[in-house]
N, C-alpha and C positions, 0 to 999 in steps of 0.2 A: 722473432729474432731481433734483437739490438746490437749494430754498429759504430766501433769507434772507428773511425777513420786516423790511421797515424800517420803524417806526413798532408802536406796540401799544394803538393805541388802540379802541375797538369793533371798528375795520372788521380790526384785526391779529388779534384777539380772532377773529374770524367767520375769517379766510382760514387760521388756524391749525386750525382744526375741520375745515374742508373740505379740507385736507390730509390732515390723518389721517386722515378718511372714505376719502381717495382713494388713501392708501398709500403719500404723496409724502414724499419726506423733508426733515425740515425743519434744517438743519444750524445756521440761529442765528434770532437774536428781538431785534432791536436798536433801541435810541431814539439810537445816536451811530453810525450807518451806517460811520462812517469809524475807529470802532477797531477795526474786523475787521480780519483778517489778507488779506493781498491775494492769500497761498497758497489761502488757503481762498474767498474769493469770487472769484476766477476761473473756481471751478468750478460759482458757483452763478448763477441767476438771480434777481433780487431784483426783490421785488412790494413799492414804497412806496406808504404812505398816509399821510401823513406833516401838514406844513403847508409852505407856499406859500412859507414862509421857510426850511424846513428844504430846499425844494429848490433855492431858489436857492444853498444853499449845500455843496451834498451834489453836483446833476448833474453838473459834470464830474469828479469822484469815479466817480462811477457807471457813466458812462460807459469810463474808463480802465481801472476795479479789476473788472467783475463778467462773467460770461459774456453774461448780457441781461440787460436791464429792464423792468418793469412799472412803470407811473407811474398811479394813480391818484388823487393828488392835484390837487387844481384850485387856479386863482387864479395862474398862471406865466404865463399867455398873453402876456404885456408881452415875455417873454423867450424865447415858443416858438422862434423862430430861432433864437436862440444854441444852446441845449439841444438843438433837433435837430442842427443843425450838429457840435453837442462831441462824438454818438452816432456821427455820420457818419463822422468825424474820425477817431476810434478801431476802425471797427468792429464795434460792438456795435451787435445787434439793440437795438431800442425798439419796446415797445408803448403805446401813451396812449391816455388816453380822460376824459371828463369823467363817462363813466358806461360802467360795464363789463356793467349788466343787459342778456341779450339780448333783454326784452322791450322797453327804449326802444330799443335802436339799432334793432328793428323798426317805432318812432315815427317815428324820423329815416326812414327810408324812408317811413312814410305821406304825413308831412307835407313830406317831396320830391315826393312824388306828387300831393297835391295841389293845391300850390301851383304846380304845374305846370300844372297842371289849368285854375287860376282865375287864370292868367297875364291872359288877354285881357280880365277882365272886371273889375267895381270890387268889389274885396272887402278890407277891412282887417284887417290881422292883431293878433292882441294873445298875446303869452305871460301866463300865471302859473302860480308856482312857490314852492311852500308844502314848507320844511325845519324840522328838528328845532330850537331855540332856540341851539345850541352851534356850530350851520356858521358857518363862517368866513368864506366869500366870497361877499357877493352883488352881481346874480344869479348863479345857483350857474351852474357851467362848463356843465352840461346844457342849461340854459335859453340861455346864448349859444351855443350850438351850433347850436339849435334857430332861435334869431334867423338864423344865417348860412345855416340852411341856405332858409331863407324867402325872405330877402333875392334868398341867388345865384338861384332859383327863379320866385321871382313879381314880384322886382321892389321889392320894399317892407323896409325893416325895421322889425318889429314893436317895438315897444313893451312893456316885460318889468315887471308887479307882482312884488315880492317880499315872501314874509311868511315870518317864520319865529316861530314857536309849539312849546311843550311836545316830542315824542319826534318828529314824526313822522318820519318815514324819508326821504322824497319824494316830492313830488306832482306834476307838468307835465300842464295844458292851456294846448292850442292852439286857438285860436278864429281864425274868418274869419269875420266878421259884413257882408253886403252892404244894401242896401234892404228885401231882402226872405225873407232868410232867413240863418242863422248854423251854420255847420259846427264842430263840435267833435270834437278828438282828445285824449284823455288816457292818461296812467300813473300808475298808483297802486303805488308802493312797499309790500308787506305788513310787511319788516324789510328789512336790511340784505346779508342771506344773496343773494340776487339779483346784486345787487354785489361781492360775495367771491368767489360762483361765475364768474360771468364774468373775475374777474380772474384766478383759476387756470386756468381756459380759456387765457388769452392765454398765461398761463406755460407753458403748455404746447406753443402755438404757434410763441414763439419757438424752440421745437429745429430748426424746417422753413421759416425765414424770416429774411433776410438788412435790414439795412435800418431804415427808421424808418418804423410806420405807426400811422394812427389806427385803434382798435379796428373801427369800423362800415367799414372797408372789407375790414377783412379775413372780416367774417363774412355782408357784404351782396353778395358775389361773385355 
């Protein structure tokens, strides 16, 4: 397998290291996705991390020019149809996610489970979601994940605080707070590496997957 890495920013930074941990070859490193040679990304998969404007303007690029894609940037949801659609269209695998850690897409499973749980009963939900000072999008794509997956679940949609302060990585608790007692689910982000690994993960996926899917279903089988 050969990767373009799109965007070079921390998280390019992190998924460039865990490549060469992993022996993967990394064939370019690009902030203009689209002056690669379309000889040369046909045969790669490319893992953007980019900004929310660089993909609205880059996905059907992407779709057309590359063997698959990894998308995880967030802040596109206005336009997720189209994007899947353009992937469809062409061909090309697509993997997305608002967060590639496998230790929240094991939250989204929690907090499907338990909101399943607390269907029949009066429980209100509330997100919060505490990011680095430089994220872009809020609330961050994790956190309206997390909202829908509440919502399609128990019935309700929560309500999302967002704070963003100094480094941190990322933070998501989920609370159900009733009359008489309050359920909490959280993740704590250590660094960024979480997120990079999972995102080569999926790069790696798509060699044995046809299609467009969101990360948490392919690994919550």
């Amino acid at each position: 397998m050969k990767v373009v890495i799109s965007g070079y920013g921390k998280m390019g930074h992190m998924i460039e290291s865990i490549l060469i941990r992993r022996g993967i070859e990394i064939a370019a490193i690009s902030e203009d996705v689209q002056s690669l040679s379309p000889e040369l990304t046909k045969e790669c998969v490319c893992i953007d991390f980019t900004t929310p404007d660089a993909i609205r303007a880059n996905y059907k690029w992407l779709a057309d020019n590359f063997k698959a894609v990894v998308i995880g940037t967030t802040g596109w949801d206005d336009i997720m149809t189209k994007v899947i659609g353009s992937f469809y269209i062409a061909g090309t695998p697509m993997i997305y996610s608002s967060n590639f850690s496998i230790g929240v897409n094991a939250v989204f499973a929690a907090v499907a489970r338990v909101s399943a749980i607390l269907k029949e009963y009066n429980y209100t939900p509330h997100i919060e979601e505490i990011h680095h000072a430089h994220k872009l999008d809020s609330p961050s794509g994790t956190a309206k994940v997390i909202s829908r997956i509440v919502n399609d679940a128990l019935g309700v949609k929560p309500d999302i605080t967002s704070v963003r302060q100094g480094e941190v990585p990322g933070t998501h608790i989920v609370k159900f707070k009733s009359d008489v007692d309050k359920i909490k689910i959280s993740h704590e982000a250590f660094s960024r590496e979480g997120f990079a690994e999972g995102a080569v993960v999926a790069a790696m996926m798509t060699e044995n997957v046809s299609g467009v899917h969101e990360f948490k279903e392919l690994i919550l089988k």
